[in-house]
mmCIF file of the protein (N, C-alpha, C, O) and its ligand, coordinates in Angstrom:
data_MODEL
# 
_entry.id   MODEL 
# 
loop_
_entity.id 
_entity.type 
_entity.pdbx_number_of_molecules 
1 polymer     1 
2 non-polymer 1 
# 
_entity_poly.entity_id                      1 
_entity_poly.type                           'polypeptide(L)' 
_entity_poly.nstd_linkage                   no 
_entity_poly.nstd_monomer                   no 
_entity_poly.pdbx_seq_one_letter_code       
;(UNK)(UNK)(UNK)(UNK)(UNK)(UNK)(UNK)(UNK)(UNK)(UNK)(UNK)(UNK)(UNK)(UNK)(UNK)(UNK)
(UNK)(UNK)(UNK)(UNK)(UNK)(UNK)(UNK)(UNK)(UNK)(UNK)(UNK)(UNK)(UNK)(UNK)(UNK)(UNK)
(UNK)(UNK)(UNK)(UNK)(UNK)(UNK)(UNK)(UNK)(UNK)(UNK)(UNK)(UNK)(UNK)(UNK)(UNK)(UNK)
(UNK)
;
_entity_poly.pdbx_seq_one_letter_code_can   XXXXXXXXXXXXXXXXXXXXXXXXXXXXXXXXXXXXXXXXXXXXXXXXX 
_entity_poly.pdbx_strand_id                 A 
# 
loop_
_entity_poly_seq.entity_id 
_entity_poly_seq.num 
_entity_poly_seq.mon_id 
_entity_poly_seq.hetero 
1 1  UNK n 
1 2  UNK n 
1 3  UNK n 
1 4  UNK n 
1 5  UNK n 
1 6  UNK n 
1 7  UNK n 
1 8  UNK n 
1 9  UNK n 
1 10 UNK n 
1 11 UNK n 
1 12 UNK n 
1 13 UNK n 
1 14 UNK n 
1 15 UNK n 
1 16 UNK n 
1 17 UNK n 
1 18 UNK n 
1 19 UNK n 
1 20 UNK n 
1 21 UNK n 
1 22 UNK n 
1 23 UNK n 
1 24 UNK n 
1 25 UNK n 
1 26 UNK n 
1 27 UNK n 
1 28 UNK n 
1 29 UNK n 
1 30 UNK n 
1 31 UNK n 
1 32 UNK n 
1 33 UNK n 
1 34 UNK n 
1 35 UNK n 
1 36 UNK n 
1 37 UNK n 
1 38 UNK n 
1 39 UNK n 
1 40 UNK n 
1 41 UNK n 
1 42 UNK n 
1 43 UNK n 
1 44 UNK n 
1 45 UNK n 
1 46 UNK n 
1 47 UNK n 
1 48 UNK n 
1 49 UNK n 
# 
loop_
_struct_asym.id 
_struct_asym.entity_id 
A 1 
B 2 
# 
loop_
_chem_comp.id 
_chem_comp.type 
_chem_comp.mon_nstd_flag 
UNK 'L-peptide linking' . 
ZN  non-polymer         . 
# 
_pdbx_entity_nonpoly.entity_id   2 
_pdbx_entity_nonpoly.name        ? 
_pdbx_entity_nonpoly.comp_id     ZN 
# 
_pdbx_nonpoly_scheme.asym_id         B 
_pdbx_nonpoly_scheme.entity_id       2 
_pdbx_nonpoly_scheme.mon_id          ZN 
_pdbx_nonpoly_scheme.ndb_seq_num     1 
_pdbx_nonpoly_scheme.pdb_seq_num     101 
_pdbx_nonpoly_scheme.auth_seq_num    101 
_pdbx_nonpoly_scheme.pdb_mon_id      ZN 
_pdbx_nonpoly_scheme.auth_mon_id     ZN 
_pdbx_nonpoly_scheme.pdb_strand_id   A 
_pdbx_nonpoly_scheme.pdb_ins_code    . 
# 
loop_
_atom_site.group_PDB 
_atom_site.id 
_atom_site.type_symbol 
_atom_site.label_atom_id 
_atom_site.label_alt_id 
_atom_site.label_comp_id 
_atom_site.label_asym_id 
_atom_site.label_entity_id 
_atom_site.label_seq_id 
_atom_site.pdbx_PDB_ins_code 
_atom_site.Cartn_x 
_atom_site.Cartn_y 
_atom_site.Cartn_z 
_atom_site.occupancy 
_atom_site.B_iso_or_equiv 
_atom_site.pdbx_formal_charge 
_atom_site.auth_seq_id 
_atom_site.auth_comp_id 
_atom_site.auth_asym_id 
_atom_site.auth_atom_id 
_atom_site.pdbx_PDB_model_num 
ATOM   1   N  N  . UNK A 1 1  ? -0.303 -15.428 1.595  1.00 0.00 ? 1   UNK A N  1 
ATOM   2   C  CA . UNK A 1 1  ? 0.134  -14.666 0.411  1.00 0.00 ? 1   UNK A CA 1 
ATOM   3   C  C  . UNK A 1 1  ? 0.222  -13.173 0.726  1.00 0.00 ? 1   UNK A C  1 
ATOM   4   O  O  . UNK A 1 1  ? -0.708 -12.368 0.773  1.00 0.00 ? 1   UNK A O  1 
ATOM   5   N  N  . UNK A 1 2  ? 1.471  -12.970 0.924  1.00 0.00 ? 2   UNK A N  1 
ATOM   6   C  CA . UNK A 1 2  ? 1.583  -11.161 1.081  1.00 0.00 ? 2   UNK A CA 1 
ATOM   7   C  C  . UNK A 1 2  ? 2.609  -10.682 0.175  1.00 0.00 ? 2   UNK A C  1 
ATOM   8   O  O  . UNK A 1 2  ? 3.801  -10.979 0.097  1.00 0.00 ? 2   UNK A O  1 
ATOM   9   N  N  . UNK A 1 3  ? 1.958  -9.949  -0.434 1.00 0.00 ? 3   UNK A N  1 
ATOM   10  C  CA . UNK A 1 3  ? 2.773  -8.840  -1.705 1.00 0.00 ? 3   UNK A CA 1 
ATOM   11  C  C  . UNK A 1 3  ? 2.479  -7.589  -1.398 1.00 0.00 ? 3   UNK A C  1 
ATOM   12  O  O  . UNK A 1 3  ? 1.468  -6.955  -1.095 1.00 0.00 ? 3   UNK A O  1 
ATOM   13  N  N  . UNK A 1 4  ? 4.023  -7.314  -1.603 1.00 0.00 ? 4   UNK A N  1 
ATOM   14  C  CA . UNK A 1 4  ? 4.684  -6.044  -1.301 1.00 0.00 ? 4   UNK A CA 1 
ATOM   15  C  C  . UNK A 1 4  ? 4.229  -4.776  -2.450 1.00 0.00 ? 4   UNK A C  1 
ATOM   16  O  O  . UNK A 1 4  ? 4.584  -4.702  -3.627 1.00 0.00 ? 4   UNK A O  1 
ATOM   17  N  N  . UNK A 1 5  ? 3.172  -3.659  -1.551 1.00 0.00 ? 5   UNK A N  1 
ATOM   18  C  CA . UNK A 1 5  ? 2.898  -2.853  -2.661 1.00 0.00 ? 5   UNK A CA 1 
ATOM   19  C  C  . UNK A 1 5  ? 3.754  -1.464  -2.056 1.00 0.00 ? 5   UNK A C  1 
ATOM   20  O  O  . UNK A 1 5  ? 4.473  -1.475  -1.056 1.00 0.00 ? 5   UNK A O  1 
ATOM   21  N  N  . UNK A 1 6  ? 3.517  -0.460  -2.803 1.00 0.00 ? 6   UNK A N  1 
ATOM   22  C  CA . UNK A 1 6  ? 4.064  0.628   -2.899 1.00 0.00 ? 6   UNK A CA 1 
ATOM   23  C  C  . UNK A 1 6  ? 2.745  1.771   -2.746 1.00 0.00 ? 6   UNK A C  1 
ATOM   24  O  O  . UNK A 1 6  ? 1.679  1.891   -3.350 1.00 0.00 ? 6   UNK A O  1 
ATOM   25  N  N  . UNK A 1 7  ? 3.423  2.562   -1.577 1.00 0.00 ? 7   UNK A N  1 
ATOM   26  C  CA . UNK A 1 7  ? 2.278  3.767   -1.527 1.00 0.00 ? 7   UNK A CA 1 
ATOM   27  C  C  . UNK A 1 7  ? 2.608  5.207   -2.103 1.00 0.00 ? 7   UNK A C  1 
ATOM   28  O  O  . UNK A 1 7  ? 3.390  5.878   -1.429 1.00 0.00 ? 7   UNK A O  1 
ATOM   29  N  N  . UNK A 1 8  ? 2.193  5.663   -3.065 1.00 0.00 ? 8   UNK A N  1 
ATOM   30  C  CA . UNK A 1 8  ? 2.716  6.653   -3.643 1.00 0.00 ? 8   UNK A CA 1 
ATOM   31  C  C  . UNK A 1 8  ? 1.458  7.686   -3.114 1.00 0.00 ? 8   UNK A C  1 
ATOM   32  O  O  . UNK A 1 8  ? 0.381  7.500   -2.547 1.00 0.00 ? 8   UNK A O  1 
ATOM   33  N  N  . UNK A 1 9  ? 2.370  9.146   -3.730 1.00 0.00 ? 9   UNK A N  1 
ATOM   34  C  CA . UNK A 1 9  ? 1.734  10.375  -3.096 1.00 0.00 ? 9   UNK A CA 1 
ATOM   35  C  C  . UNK A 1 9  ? 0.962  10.512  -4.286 1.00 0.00 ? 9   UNK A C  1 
ATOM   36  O  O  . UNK A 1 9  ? 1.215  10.051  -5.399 1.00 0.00 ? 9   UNK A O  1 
ATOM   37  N  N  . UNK A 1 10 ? -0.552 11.583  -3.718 1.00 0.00 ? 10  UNK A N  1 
ATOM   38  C  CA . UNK A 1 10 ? -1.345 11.499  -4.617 1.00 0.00 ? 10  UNK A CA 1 
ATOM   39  C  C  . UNK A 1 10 ? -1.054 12.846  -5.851 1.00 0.00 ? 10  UNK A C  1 
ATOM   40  O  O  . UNK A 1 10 ? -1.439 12.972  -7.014 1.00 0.00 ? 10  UNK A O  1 
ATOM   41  N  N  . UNK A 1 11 ? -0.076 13.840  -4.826 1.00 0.00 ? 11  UNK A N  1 
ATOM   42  C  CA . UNK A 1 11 ? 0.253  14.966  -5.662 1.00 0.00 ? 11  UNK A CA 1 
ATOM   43  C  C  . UNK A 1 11 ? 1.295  14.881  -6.520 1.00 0.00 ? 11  UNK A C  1 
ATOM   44  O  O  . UNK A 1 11 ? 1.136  15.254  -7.682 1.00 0.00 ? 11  UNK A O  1 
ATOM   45  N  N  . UNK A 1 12 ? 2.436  14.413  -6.113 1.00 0.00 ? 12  UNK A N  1 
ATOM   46  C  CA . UNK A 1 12 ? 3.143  14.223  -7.026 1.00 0.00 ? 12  UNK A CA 1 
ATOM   47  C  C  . UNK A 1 12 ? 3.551  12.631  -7.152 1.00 0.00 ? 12  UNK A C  1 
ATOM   48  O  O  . UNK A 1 12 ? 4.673  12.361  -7.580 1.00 0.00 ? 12  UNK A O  1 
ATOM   49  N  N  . UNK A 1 13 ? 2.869  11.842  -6.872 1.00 0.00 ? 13  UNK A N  1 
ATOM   50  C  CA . UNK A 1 13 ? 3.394  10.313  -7.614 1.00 0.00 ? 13  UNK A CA 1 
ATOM   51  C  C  . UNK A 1 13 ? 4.661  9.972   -7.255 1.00 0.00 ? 13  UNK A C  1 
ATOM   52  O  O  . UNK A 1 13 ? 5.250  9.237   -8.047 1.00 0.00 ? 13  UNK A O  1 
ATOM   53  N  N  . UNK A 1 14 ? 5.354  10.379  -6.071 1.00 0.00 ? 14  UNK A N  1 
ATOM   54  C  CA . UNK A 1 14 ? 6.282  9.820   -5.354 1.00 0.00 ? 14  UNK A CA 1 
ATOM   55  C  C  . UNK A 1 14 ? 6.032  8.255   -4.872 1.00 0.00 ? 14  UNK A C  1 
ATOM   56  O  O  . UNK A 1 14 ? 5.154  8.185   -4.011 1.00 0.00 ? 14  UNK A O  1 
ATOM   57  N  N  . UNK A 1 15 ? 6.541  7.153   -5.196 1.00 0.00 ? 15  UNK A N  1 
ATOM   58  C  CA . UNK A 1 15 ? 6.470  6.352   -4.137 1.00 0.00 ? 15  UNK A CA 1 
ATOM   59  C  C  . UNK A 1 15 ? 7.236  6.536   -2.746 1.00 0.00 ? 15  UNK A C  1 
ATOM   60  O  O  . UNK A 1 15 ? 8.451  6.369   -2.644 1.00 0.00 ? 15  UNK A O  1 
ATOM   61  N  N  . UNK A 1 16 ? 6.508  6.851   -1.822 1.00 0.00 ? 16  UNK A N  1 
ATOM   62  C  CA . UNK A 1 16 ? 7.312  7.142   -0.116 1.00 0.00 ? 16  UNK A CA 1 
ATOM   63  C  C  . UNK A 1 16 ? 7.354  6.025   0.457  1.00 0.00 ? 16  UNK A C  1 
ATOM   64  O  O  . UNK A 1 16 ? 8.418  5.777   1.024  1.00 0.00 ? 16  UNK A O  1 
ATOM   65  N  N  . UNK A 1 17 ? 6.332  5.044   0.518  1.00 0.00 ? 17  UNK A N  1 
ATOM   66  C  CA . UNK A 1 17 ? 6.215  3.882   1.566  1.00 0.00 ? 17  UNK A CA 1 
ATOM   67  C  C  . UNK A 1 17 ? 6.056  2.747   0.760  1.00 0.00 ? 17  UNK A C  1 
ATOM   68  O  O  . UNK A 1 17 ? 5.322  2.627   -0.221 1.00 0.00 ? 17  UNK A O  1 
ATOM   69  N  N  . UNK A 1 18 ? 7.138  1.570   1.484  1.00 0.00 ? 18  UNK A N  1 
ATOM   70  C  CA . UNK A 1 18 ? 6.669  0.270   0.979  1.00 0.00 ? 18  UNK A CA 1 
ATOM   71  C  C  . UNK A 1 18 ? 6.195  -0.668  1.967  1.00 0.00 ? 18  UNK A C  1 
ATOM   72  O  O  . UNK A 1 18 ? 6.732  -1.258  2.904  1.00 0.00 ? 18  UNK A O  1 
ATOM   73  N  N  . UNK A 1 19 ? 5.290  -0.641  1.590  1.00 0.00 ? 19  UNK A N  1 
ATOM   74  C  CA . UNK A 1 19 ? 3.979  -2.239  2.984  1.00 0.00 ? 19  UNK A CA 1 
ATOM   75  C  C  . UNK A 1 19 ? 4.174  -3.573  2.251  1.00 0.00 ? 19  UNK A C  1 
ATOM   76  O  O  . UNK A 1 19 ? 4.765  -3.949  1.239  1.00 0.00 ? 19  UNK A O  1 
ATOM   77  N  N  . UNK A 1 20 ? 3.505  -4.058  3.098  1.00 0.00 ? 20  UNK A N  1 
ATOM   78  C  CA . UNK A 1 20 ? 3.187  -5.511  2.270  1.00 0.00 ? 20  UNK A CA 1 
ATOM   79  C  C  . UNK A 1 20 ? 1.864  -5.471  2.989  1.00 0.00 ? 20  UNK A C  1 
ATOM   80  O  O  . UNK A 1 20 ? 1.602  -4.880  4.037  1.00 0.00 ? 20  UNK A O  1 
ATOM   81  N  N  . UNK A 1 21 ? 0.924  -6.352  2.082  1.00 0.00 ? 21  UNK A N  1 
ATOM   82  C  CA . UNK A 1 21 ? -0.576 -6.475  2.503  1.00 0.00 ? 21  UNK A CA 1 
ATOM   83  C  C  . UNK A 1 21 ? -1.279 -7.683  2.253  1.00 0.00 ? 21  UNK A C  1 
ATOM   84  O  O  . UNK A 1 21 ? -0.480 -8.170  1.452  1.00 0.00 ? 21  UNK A O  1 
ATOM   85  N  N  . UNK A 1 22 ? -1.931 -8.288  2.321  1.00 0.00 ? 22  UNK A N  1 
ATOM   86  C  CA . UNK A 1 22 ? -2.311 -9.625  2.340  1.00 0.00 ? 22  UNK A CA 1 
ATOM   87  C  C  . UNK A 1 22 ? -3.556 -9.278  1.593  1.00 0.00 ? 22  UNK A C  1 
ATOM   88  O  O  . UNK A 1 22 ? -4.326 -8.531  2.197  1.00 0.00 ? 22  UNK A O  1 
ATOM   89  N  N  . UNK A 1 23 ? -3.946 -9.713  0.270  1.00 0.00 ? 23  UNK A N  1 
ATOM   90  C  CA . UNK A 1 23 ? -4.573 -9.535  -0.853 1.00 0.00 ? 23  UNK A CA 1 
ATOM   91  C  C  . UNK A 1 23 ? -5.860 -10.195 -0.300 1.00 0.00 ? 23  UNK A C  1 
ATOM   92  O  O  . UNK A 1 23 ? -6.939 -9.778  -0.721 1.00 0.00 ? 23  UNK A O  1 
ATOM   93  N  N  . UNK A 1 24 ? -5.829 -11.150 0.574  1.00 0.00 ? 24  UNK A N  1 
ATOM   94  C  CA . UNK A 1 24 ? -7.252 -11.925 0.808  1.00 0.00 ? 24  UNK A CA 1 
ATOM   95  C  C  . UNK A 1 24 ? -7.982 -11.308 2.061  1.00 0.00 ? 24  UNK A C  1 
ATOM   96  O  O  . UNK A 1 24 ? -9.151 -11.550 2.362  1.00 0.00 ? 24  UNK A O  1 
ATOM   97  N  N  . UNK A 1 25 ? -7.227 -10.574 2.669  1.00 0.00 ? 25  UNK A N  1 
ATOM   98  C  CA . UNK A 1 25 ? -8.058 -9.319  3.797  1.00 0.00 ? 25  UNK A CA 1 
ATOM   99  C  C  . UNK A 1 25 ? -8.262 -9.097  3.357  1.00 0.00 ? 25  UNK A C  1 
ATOM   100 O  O  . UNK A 1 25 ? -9.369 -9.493  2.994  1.00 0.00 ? 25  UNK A O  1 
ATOM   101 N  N  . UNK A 1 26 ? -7.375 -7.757  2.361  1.00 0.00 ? 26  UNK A N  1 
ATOM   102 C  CA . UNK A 1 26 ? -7.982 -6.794  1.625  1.00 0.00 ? 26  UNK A CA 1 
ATOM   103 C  C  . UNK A 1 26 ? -7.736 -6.478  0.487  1.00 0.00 ? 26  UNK A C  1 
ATOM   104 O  O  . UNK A 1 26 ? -6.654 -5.947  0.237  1.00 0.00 ? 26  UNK A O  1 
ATOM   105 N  N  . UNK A 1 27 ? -8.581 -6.693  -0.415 1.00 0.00 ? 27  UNK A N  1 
ATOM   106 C  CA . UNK A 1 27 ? -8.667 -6.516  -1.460 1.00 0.00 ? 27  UNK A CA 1 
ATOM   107 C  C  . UNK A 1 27 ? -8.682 -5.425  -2.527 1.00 0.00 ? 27  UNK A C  1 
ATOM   108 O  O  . UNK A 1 27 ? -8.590 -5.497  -3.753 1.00 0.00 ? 27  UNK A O  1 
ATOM   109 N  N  . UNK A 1 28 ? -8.795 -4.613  -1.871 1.00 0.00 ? 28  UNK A N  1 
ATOM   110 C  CA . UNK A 1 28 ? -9.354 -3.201  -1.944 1.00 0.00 ? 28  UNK A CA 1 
ATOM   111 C  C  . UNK A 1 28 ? -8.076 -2.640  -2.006 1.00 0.00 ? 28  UNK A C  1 
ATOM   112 O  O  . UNK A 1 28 ? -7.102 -3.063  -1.382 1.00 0.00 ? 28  UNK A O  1 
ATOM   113 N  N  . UNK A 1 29 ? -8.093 -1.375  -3.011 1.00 0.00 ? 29  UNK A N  1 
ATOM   114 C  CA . UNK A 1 29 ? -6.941 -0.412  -2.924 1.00 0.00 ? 29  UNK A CA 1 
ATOM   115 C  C  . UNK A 1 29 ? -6.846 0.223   -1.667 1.00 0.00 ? 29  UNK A C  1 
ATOM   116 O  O  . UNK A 1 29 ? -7.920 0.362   -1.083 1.00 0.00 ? 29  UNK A O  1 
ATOM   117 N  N  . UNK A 1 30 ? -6.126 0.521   -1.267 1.00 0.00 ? 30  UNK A N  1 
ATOM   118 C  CA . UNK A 1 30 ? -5.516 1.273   -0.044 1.00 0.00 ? 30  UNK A CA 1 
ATOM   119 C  C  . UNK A 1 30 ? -5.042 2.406   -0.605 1.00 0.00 ? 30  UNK A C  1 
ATOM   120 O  O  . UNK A 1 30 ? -4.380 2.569   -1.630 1.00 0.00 ? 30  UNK A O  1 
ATOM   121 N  N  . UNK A 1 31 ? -5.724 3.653   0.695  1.00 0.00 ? 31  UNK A N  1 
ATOM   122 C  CA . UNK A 1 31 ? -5.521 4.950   0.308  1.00 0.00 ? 31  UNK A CA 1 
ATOM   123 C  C  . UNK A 1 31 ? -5.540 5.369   2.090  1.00 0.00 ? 31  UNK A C  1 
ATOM   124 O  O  . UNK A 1 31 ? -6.250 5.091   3.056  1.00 0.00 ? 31  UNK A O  1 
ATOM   125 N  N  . UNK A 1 32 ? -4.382 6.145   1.840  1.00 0.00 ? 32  UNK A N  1 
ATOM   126 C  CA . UNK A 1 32 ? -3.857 6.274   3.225  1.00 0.00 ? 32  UNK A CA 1 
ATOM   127 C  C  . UNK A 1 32 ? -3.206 7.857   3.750  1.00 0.00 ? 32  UNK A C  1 
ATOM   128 O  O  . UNK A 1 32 ? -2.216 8.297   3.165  1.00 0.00 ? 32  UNK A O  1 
ATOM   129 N  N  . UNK A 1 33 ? -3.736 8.503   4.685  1.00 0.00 ? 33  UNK A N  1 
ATOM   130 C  CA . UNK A 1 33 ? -2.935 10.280  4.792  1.00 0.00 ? 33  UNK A CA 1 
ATOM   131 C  C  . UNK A 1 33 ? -1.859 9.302   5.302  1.00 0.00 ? 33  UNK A C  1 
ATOM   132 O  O  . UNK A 1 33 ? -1.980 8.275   5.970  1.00 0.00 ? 33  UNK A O  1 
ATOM   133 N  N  . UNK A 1 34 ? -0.432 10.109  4.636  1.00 0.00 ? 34  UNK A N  1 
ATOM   134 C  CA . UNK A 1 34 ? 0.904  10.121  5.200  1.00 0.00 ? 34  UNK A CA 1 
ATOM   135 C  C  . UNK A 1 34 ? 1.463  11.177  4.116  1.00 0.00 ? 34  UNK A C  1 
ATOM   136 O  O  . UNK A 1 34 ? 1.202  11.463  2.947  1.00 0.00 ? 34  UNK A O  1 
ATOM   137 N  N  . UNK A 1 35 ? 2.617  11.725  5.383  1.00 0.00 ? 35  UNK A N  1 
ATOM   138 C  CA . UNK A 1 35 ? 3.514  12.160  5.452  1.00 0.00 ? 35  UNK A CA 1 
ATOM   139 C  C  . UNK A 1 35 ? 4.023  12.233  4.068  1.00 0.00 ? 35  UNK A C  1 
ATOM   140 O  O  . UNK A 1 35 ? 4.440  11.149  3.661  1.00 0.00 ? 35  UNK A O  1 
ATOM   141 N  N  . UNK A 1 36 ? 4.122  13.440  3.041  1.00 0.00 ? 36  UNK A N  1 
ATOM   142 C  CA . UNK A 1 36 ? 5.109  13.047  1.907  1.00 0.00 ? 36  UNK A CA 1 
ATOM   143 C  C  . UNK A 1 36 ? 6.659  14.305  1.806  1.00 0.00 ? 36  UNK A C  1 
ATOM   144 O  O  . UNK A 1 36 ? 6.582  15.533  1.792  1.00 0.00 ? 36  UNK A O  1 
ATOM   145 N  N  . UNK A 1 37 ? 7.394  13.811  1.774  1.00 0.00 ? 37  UNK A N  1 
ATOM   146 C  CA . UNK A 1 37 ? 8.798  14.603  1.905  1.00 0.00 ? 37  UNK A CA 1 
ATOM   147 C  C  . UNK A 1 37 ? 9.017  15.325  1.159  1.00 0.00 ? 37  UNK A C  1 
ATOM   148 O  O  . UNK A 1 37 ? 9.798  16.276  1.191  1.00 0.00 ? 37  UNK A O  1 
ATOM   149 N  N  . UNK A 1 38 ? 8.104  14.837  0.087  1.00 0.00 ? 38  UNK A N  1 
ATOM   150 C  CA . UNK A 1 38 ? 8.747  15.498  -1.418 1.00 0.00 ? 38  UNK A CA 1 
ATOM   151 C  C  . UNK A 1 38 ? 7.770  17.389  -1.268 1.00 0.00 ? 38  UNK A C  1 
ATOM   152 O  O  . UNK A 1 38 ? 8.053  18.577  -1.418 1.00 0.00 ? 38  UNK A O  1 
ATOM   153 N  N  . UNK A 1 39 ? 6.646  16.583  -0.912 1.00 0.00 ? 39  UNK A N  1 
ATOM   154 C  CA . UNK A 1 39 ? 5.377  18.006  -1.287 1.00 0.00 ? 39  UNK A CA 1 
ATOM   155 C  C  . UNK A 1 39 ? 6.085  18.555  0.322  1.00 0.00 ? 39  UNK A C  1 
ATOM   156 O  O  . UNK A 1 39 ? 6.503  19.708  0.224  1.00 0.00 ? 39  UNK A O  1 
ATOM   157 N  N  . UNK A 1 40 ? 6.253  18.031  1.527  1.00 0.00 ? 40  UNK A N  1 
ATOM   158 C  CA . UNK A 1 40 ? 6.617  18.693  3.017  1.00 0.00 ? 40  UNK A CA 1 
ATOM   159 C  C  . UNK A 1 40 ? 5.012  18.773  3.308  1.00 0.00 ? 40  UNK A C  1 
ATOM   160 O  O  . UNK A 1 40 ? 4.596  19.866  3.691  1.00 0.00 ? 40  UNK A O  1 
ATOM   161 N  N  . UNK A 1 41 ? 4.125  17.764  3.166  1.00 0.00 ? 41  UNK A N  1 
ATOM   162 C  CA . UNK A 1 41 ? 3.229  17.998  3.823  1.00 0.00 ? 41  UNK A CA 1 
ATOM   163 C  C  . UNK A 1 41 ? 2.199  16.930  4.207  1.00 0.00 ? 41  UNK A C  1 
ATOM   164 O  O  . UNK A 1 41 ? 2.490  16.127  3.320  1.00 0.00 ? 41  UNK A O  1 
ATOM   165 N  N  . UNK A 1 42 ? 1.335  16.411  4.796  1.00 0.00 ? 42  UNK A N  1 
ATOM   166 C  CA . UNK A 1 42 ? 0.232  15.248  4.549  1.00 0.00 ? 42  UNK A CA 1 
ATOM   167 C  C  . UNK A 1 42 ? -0.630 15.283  3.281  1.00 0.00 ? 42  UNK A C  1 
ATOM   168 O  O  . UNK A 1 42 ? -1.187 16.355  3.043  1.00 0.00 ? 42  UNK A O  1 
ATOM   169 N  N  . UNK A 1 43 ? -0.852 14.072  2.279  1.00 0.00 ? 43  UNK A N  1 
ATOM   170 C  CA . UNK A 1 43 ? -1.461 13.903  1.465  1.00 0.00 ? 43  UNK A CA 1 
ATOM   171 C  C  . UNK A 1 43 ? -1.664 12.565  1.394  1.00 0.00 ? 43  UNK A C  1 
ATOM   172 O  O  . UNK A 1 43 ? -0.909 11.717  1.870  1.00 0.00 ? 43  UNK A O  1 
ATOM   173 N  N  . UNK A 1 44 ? -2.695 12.360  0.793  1.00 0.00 ? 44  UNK A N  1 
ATOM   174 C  CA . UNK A 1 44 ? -3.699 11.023  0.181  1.00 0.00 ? 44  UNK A CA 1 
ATOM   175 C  C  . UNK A 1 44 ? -2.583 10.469  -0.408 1.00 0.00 ? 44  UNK A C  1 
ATOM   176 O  O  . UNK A 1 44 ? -1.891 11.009  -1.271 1.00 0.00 ? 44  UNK A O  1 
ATOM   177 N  N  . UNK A 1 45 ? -2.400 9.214   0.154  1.00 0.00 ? 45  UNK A N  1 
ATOM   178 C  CA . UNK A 1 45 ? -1.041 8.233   -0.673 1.00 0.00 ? 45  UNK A CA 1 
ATOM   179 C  C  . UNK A 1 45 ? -1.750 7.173   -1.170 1.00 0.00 ? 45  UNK A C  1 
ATOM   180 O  O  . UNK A 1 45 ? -2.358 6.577   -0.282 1.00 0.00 ? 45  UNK A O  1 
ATOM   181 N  N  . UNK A 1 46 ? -1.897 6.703   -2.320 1.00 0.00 ? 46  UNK A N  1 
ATOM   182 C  CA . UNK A 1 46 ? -2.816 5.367   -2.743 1.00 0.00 ? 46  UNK A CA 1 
ATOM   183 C  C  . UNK A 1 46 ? -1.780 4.230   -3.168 1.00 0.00 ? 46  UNK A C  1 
ATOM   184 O  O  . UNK A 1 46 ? -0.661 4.665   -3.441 1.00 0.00 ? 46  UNK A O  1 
ATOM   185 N  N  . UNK A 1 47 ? -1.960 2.808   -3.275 1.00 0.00 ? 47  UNK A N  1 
ATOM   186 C  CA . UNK A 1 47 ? -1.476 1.954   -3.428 1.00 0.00 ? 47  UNK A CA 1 
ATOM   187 C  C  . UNK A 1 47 ? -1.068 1.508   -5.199 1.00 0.00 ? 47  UNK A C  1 
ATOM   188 O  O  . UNK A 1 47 ? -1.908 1.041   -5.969 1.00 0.00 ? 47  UNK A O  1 
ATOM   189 N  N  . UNK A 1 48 ? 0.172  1.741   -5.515 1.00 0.00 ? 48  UNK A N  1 
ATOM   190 C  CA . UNK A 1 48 ? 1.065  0.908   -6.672 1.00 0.00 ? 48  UNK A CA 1 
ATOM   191 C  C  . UNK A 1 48 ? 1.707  -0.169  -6.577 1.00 0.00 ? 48  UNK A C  1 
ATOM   192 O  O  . UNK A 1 48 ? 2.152  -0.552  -5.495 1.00 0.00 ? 48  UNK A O  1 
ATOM   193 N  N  . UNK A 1 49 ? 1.871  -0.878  -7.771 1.00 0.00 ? 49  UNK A N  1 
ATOM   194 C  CA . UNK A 1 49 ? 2.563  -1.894  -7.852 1.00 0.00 ? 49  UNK A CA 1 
ATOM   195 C  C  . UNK A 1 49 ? 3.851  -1.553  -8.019 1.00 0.00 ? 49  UNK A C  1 
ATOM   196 O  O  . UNK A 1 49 ? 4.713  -2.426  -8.123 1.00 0.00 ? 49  UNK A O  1 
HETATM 197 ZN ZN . ZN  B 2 .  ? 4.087  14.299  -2.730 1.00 0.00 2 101 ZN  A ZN 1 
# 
């Protein structure tokens, strides 16, 4: 079972990245430094549906 989430920026709520993740590894929200285009800089991206 892998569903496709969305990693949005923590500053401005961009979604930038789409993963897919396997819910029974991990369960856990995912919060990840990347790259955001919008701000031009690294920030905390956390996981949306
Ligand atoms: Zn941003």
């Amino acid at each position: 079972m892998r569903e496709i989430t969305y990693l949005s920026c923590g500053d401005c709520k961009r979604k930038n990245y789409v993963t897919r993740k396997d819910k029974r590894k991990t369960p856990e929200k995912l919060s990840i430094k990347k790259f955001c285009r919008f701000c031009g800089k690294h920030t905390q991206h956390k996981e949306t549906k």
